[in-house]
mmCIF file as gemmi writes it, N, C-alpha and C atoms, coordinates in Angstrom:
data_model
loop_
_atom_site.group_PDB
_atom_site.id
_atom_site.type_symbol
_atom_site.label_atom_id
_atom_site.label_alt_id
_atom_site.label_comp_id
_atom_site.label_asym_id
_atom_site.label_entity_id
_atom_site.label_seq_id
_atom_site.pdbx_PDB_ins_code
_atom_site.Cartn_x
_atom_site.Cartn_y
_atom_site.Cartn_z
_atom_site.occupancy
_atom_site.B_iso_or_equiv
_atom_site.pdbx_formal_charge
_atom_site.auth_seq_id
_atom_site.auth_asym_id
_atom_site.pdbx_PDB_model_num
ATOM 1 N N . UNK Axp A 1 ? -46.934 28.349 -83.787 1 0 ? 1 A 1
ATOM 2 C CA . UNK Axp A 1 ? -45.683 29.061 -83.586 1 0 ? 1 A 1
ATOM 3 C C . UNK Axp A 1 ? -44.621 28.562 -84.569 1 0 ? 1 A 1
ATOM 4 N N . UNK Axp A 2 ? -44.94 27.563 -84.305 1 0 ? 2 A 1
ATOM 5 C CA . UNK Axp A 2 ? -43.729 26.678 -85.762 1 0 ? 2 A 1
ATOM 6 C C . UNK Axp A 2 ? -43.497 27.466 -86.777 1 0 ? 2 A 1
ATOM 7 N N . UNK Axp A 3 ? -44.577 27.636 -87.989 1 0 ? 3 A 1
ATOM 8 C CA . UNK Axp A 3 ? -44.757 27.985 -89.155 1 0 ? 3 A 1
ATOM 9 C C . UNK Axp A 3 ? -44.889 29.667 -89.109 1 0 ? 3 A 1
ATOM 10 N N . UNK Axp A 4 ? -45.83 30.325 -88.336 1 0 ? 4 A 1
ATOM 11 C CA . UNK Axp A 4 ? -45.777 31.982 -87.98 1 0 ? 4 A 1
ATOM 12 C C . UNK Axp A 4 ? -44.713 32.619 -87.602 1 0 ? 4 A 1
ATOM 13 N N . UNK Axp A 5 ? -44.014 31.92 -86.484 1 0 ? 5 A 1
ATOM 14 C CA . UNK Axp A 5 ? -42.618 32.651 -85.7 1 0 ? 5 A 1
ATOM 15 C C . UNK Axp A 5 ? -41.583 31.974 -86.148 1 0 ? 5 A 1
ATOM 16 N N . UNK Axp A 6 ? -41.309 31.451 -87.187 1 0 ? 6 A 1
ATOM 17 C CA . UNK Axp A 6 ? -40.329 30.463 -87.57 1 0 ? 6 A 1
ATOM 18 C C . UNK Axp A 6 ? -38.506 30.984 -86.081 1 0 ? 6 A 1
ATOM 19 N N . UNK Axp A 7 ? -38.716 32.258 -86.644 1 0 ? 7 A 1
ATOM 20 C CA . UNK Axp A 7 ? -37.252 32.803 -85.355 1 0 ? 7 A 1
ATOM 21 C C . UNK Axp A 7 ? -37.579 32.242 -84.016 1 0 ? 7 A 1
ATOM 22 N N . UNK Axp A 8 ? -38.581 32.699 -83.652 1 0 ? 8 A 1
ATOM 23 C CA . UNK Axp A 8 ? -39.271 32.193 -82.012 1 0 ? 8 A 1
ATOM 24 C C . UNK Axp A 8 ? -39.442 30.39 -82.046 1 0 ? 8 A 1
ATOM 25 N N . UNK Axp A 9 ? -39.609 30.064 -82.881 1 0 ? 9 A 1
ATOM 26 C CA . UNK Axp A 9 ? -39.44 28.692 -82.886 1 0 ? 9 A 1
ATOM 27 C C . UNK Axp A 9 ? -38.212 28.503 -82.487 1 0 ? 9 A 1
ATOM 28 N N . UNK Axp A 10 ? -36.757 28.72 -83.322 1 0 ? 10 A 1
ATOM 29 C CA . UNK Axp A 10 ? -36.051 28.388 -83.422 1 0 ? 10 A 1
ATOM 30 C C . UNK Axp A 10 ? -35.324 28.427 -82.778 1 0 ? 10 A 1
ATOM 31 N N . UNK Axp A 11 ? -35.441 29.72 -81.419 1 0 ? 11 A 1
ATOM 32 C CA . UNK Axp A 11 ? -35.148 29.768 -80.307 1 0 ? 11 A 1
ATOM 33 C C . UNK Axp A 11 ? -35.194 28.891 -79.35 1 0 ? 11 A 1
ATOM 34 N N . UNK Axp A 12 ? -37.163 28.931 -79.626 1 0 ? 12 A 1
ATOM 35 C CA . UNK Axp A 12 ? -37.553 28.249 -78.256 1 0 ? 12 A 1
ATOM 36 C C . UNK Axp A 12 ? -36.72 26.612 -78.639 1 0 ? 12 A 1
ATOM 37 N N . UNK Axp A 13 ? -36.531 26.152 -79.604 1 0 ? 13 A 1
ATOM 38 C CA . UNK Axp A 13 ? -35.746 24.563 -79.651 1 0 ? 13 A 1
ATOM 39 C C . UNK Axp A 13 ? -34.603 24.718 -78.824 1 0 ? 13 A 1
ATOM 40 N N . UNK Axp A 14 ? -33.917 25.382 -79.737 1 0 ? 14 A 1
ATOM 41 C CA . UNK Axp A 14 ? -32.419 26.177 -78.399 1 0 ? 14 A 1
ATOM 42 C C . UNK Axp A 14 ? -32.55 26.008 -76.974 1 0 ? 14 A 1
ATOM 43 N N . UNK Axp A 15 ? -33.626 26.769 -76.595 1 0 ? 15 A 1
ATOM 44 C CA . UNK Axp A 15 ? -33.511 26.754 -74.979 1 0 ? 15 A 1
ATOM 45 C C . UNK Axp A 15 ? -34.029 25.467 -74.291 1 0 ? 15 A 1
ATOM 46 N N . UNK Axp A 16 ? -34.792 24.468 -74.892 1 0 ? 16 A 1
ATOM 47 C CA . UNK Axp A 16 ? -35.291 23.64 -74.68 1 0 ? 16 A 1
ATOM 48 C C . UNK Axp A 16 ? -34.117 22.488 -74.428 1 0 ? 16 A 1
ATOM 49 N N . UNK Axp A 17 ? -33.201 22.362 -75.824 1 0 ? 17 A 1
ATOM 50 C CA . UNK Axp A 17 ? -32.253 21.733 -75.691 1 0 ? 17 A 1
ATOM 51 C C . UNK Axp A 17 ? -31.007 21.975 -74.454 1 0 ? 17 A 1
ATOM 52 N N . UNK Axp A 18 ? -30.915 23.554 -74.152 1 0 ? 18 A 1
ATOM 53 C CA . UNK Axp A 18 ? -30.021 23.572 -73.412 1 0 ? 18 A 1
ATOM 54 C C . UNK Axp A 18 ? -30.445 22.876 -71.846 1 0 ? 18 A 1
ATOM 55 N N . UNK Axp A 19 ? -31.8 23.724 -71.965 1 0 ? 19 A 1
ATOM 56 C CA . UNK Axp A 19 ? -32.318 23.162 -70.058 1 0 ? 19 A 1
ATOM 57 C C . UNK Axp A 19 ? -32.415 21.866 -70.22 1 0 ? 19 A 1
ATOM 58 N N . UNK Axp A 20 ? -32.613 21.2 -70.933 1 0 ? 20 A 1
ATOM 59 C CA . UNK Axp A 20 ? -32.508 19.647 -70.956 1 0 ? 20 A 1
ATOM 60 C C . UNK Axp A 20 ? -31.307 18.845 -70.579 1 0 ? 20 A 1
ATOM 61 N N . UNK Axp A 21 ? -30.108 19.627 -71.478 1 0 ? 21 A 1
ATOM 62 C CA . UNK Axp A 21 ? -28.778 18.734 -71.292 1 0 ? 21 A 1
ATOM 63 C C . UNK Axp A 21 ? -28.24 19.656 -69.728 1 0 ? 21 A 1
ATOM 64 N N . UNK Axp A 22 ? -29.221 20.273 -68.877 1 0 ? 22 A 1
ATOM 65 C CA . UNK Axp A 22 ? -28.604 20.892 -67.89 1 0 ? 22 A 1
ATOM 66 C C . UNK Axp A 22 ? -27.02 22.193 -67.908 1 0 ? 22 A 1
ATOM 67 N N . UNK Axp A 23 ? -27.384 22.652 -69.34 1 0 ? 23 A 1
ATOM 68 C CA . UNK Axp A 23 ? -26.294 23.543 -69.756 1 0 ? 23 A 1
ATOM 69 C C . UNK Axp A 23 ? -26.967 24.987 -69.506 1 0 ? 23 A 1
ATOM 70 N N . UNK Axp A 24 ? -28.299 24.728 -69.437 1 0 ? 24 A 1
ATOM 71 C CA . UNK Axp A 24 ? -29.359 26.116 -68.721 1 0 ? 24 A 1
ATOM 72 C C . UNK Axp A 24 ? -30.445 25.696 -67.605 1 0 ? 24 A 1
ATOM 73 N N . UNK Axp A 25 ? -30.078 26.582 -67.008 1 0 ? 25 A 1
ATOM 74 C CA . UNK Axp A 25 ? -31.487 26.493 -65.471 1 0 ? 25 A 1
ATOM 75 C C . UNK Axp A 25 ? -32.475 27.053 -66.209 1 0 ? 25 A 1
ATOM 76 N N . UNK Axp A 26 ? -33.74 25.641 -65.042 1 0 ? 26 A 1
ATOM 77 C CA . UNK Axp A 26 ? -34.765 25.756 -65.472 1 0 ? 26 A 1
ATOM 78 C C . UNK Axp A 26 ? -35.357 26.705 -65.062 1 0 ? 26 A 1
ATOM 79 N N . UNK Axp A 27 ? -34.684 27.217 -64.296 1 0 ? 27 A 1
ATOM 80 C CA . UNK Axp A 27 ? -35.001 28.731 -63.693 1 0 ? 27 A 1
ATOM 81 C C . UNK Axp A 27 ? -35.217 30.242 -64.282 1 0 ? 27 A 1
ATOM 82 N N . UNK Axp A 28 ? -34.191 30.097 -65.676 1 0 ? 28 A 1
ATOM 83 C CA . UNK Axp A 28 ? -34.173 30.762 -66.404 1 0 ? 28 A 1
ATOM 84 C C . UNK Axp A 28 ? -35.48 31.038 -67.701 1 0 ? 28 A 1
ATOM 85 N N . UNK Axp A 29 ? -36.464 31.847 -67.458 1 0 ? 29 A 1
ATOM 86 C CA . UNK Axp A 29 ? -37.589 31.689 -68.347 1 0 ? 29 A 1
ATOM 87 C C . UNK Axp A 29 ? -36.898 31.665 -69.74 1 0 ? 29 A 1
ATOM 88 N N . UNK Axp A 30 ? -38.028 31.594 -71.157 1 0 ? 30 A 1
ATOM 89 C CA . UNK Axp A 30 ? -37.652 31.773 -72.502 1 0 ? 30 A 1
ATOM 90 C C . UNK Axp A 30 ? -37.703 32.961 -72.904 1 0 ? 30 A 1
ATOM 91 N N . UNK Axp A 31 ? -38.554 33.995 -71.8 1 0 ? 31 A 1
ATOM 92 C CA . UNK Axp A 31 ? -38.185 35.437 -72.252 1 0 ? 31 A 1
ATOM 93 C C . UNK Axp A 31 ? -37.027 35.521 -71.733 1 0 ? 31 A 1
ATOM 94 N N . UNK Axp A 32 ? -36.858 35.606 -70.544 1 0 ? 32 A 1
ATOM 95 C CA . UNK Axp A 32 ? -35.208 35.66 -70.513 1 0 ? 32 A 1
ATOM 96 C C . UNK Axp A 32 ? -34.026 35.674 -71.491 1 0 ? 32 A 1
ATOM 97 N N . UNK Axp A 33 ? -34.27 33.977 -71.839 1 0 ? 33 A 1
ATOM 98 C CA . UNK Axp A 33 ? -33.651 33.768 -72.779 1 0 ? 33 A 1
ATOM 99 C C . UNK Axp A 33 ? -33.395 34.727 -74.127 1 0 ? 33 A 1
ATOM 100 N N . UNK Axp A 34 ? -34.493 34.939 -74.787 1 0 ? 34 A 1
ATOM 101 C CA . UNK Axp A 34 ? -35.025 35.962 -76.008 1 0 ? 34 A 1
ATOM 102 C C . UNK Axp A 34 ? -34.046 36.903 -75.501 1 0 ? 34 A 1
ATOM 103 N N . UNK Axp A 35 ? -34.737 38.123 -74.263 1 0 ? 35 A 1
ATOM 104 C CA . UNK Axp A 35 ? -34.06 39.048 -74.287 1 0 ? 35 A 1
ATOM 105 C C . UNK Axp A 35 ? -32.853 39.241 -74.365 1 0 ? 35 A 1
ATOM 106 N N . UNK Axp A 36 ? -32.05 38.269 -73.36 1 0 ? 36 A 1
ATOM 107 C CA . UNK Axp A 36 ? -30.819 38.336 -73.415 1 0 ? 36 A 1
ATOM 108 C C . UNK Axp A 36 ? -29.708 38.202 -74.349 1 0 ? 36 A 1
ATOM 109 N N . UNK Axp A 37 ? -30.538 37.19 -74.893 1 0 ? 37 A 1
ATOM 110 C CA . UNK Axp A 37 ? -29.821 37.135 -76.836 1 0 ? 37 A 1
ATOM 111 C C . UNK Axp A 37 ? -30.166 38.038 -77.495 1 0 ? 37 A 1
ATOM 112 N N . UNK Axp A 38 ? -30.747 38.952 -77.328 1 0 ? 38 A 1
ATOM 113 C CA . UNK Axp A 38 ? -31.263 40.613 -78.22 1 0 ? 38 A 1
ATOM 114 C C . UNK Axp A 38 ? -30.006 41.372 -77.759 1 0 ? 38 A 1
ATOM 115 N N . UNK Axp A 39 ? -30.07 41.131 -76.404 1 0 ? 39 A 1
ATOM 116 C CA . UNK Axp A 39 ? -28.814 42.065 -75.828 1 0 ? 39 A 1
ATOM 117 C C . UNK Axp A 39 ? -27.651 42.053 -76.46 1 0 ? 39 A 1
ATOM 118 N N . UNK Axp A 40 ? -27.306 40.585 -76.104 1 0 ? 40 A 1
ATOM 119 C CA . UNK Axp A 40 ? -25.505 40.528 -76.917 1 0 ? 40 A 1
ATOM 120 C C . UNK Axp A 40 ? -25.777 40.862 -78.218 1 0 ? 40 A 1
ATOM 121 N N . UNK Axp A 41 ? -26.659 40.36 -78.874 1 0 ? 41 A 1
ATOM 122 C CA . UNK Axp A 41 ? -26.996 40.544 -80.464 1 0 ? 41 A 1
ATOM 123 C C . UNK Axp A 41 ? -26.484 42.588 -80.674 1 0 ? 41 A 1
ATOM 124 N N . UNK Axp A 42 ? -27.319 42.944 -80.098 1 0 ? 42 A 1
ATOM 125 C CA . UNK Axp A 42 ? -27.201 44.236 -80.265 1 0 ? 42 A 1
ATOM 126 C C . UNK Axp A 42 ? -25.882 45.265 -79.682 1 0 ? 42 A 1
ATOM 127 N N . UNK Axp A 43 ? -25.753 44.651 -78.859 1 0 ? 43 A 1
ATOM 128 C CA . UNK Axp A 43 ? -24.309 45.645 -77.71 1 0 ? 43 A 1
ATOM 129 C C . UNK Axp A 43 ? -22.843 44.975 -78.267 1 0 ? 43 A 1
ATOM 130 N N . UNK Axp A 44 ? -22.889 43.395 -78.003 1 0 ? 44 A 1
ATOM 131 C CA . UNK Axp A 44 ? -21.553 42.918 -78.55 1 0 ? 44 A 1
ATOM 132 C C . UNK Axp A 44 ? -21.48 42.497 -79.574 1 0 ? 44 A 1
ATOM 133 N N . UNK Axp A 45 ? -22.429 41.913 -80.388 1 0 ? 45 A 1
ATOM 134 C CA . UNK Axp A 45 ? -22.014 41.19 -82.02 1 0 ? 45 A 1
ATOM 135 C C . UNK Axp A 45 ? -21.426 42.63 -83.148 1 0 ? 45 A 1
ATOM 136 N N . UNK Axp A 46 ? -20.709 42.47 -83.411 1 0 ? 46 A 1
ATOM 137 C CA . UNK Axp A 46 ? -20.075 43.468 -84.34 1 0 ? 46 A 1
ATOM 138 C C . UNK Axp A 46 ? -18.98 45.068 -83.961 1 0 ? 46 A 1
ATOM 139 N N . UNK Axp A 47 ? -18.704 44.36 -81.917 1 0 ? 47 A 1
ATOM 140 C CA . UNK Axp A 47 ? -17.55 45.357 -81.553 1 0 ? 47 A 1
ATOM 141 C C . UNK Axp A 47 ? -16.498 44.269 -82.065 1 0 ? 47 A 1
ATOM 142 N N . UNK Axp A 48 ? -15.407 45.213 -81.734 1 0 ? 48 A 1
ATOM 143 C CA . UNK Axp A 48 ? -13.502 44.819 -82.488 1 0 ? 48 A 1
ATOM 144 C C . UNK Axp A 48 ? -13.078 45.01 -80.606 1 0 ? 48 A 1
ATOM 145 N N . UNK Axp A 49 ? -12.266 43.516 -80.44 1 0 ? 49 A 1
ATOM 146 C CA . UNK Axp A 49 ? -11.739 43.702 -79.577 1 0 ? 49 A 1
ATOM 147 C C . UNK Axp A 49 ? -10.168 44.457 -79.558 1 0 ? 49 A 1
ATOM 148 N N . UNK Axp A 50 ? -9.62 44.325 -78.39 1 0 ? 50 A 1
ATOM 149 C CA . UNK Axp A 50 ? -8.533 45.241 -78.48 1 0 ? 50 A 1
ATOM 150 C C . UNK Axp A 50 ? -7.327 44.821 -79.203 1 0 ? 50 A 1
ATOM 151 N N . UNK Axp A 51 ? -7.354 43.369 -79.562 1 0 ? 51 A 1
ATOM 152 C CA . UNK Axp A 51 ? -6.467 42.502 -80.318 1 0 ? 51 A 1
ATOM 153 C C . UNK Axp A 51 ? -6.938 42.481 -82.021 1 0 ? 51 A 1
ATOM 154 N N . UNK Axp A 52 ? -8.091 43.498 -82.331 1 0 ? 52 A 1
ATOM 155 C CA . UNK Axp A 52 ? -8.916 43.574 -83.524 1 0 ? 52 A 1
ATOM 156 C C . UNK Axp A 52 ? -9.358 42.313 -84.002 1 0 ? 52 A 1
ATOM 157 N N . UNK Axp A 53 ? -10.259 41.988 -83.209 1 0 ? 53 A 1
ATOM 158 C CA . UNK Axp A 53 ? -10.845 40.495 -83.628 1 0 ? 53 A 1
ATOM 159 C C . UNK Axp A 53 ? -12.445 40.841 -83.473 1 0 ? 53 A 1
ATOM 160 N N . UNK Axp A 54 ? -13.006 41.261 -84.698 1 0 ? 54 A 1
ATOM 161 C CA . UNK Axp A 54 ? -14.31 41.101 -84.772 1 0 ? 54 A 1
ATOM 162 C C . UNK Axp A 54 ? -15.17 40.163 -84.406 1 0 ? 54 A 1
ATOM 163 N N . UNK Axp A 55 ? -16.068 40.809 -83.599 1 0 ? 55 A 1
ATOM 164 C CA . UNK Axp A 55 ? -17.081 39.875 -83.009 1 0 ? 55 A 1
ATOM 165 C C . UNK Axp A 55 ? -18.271 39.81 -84.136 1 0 ? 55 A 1
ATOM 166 N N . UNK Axp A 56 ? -18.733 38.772 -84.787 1 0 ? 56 A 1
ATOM 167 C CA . UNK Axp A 56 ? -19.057 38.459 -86.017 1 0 ? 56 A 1
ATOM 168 C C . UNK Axp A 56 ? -20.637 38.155 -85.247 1 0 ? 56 A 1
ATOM 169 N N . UNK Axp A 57 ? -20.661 36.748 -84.471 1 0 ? 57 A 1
ATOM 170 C CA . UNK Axp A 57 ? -22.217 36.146 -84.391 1 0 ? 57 A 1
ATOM 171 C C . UNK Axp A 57 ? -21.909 35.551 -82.466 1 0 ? 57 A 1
ATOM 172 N N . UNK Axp A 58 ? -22.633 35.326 -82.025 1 0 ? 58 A 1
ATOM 173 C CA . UNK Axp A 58 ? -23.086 34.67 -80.916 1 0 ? 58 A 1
ATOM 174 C C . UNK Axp A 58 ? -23.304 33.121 -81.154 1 0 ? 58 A 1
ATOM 175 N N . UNK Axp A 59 ? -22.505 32.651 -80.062 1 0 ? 59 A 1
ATOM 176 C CA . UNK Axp A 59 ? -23.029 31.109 -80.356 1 0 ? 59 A 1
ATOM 177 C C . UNK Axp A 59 ? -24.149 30.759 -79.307 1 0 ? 59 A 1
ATOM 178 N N . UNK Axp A 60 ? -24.744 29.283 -79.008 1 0 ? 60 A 1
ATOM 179 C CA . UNK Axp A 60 ? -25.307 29.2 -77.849 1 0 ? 60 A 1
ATOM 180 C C . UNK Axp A 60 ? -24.583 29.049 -76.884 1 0 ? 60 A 1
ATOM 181 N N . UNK Axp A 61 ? -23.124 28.493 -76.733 1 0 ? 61 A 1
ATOM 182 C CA . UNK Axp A 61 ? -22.287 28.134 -75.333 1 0 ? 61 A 1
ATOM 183 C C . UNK Axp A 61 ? -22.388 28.827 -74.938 1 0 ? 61 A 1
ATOM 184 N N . UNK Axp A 62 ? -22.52 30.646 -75.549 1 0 ? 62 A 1
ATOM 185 C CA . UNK Axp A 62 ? -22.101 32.25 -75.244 1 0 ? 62 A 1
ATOM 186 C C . UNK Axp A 62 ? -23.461 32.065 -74.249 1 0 ? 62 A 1
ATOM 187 N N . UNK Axp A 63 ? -24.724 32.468 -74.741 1 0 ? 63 A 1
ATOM 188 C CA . UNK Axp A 63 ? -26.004 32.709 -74.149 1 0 ? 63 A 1
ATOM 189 C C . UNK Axp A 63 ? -26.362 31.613 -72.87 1 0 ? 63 A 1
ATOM 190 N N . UNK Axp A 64 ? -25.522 30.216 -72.668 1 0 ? 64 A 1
ATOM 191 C CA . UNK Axp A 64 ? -25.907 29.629 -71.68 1 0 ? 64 A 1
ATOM 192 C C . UNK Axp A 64 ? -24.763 30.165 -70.844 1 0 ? 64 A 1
ATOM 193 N N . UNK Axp A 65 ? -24.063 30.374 -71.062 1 0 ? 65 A 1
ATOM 194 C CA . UNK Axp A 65 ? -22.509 31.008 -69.768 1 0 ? 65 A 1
ATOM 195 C C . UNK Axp A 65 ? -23.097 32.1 -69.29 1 0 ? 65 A 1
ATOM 196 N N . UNK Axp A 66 ? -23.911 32.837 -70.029 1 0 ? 66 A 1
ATOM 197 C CA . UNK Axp A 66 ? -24.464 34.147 -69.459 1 0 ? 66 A 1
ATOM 198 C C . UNK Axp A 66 ? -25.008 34.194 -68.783 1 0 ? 66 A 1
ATOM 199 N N . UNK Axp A 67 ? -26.541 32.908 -68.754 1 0 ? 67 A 1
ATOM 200 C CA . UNK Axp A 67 ? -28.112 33.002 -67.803 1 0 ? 67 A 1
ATOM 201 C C . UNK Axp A 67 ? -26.856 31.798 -66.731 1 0 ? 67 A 1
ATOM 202 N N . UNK Axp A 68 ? -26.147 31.237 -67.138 1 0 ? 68 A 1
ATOM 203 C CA . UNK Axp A 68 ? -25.666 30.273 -65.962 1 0 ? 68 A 1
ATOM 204 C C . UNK Axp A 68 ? -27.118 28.628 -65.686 1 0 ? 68 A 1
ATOM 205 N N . UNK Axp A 69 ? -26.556 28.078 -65.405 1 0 ? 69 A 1
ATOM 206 C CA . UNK Axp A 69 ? -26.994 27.273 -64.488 1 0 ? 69 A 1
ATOM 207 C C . UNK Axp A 69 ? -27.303 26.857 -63.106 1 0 ? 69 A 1
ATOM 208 N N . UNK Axp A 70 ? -27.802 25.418 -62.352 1 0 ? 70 A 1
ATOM 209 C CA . UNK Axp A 70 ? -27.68 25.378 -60.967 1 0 ? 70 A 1
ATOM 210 C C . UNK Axp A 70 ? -26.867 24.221 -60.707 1 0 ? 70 A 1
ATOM 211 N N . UNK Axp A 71 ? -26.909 23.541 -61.974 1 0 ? 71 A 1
ATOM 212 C CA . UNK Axp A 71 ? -26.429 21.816 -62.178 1 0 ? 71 A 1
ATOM 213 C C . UNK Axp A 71 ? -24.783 21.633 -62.576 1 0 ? 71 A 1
ATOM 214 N N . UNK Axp A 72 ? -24.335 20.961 -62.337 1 0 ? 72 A 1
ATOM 215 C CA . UNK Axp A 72 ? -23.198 20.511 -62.961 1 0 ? 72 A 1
ATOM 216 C C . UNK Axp A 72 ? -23.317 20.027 -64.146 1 0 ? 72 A 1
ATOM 217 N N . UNK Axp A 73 ? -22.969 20.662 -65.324 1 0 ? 73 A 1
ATOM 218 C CA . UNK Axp A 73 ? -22.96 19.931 -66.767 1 0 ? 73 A 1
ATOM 219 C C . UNK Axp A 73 ? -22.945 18.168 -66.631 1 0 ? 73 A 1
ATOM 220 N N . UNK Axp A 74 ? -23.202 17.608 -67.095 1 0 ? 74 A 1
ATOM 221 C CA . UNK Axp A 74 ? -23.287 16.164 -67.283 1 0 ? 74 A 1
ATOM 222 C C . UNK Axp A 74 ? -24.441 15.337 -67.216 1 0 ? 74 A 1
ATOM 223 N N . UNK Axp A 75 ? -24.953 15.801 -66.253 1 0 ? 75 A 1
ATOM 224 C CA . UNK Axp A 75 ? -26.39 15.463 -65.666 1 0 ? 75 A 1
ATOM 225 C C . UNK Axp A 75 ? -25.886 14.403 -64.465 1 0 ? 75 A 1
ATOM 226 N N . UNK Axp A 76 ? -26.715 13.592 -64.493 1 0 ? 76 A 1
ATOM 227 C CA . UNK Axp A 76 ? -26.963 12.443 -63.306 1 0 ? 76 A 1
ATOM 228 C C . UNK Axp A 76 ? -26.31 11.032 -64.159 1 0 ? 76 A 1
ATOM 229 N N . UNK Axp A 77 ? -25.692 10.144 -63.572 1 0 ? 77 A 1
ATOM 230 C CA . UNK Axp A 77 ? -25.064 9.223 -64.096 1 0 ? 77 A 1
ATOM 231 C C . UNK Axp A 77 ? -24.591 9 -65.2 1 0 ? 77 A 1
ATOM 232 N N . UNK Axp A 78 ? -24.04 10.089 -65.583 1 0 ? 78 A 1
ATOM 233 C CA . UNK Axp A 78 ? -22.276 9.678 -66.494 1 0 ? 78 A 1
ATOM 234 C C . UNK Axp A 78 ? -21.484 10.014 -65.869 1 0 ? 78 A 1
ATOM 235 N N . UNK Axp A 79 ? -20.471 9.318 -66.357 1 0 ? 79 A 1
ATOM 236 C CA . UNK Axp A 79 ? -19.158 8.896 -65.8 1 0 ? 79 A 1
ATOM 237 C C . UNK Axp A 79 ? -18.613 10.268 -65.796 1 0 ? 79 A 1
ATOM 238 N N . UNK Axp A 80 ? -18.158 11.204 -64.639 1 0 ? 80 A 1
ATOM 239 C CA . UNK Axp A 80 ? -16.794 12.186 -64.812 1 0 ? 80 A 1
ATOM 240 C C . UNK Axp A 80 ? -15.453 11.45 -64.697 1 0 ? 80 A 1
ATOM 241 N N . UNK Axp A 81 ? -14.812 12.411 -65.731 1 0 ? 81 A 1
ATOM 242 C CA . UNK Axp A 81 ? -13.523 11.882 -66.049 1 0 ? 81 A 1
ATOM 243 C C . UNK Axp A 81 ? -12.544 12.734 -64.689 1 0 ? 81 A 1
ATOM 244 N N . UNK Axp A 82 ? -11.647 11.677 -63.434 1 0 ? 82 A 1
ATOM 245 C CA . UNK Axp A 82 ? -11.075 13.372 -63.169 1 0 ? 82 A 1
ATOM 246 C C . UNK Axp A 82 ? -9.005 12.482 -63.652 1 0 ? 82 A 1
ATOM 247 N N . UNK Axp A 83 ? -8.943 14.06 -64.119 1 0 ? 83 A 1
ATOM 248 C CA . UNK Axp A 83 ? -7.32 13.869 -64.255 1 0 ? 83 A 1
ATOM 249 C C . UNK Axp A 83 ? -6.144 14.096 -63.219 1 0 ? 83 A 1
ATOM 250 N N . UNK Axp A 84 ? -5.376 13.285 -62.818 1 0 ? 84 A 1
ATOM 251 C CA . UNK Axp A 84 ? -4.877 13.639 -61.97 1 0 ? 84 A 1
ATOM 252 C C . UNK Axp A 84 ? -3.086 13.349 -62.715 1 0 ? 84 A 1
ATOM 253 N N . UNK Axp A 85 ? -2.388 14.646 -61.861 1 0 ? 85 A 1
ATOM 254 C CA . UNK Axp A 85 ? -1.109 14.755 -62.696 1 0 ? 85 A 1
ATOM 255 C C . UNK Axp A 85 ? -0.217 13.709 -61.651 1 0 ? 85 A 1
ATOM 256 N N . UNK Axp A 86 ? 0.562 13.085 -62.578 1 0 ? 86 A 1
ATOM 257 C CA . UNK Axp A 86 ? 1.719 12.352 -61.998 1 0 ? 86 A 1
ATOM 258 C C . UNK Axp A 86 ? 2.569 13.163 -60.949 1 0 ? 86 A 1
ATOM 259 N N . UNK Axp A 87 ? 2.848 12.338 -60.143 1 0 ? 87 A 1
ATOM 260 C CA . UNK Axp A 87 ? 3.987 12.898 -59.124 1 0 ? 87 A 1
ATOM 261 C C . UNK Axp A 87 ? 5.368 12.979 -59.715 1 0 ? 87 A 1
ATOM 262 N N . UNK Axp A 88 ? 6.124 14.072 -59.56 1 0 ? 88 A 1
ATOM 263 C CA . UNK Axp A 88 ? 7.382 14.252 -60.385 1 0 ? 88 A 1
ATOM 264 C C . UNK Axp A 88 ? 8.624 13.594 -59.19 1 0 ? 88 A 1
ATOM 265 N N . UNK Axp A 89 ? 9.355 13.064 -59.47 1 0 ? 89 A 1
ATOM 266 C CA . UNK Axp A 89 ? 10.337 12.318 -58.569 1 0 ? 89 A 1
ATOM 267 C C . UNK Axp A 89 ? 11.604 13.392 -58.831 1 0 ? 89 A 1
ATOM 268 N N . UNK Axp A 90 ? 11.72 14.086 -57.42 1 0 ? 90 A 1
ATOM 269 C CA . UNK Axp A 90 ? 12.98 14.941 -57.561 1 0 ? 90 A 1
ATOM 270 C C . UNK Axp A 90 ? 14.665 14.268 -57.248 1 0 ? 90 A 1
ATOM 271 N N . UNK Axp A 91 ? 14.586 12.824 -56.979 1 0 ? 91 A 1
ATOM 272 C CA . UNK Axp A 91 ? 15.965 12.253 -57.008 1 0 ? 91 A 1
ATOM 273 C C . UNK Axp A 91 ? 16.963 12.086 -57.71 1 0 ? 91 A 1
């Protein structure tokens, strides 16, 4: 597949990497994947939004927001950061 499908390769690395860092469910097959990137490829890459901002290419953040996940980005033991806003003193 490497050397014959060089595209299908290059995919399948993509999806591999995403279900790994938990940015795609493993739930989500690689046809899935494929198809669904045919989709945007074909329906949204190259409309003008209403602000005329050409939609040029697809990234991967695009194609994993789409199939979704089940996990919380991060995985299992790293540190979340949480921010919490100061209390404002009305005196």
């Amino acid at each position: 597949m490497k050397y014959n499908y060089k595209e299908n390769w290059s995919l399948l690395q993509k999806y591999k990497r995403s279900c790994s860092l938990g940015k795609l469910s493993v739930f989500s097959t690689f046809g899935d994947y494929k198809k669904y990137r045919k989709i945007i490829q074909d329906e949204i890459v190259g409309r003008t939004t209403k602000d005329g901002v050409v939609i040029k290419s697809q990234s991967d953040h695009f194609i994993e927001r789409v199939l979704g996940t089940t996990e919380k980005e991060g995985g299992e033991g790293k540190k979340q950061k949480v921010y919490r806003r100061k209390r404002r003193s009305y005196t």
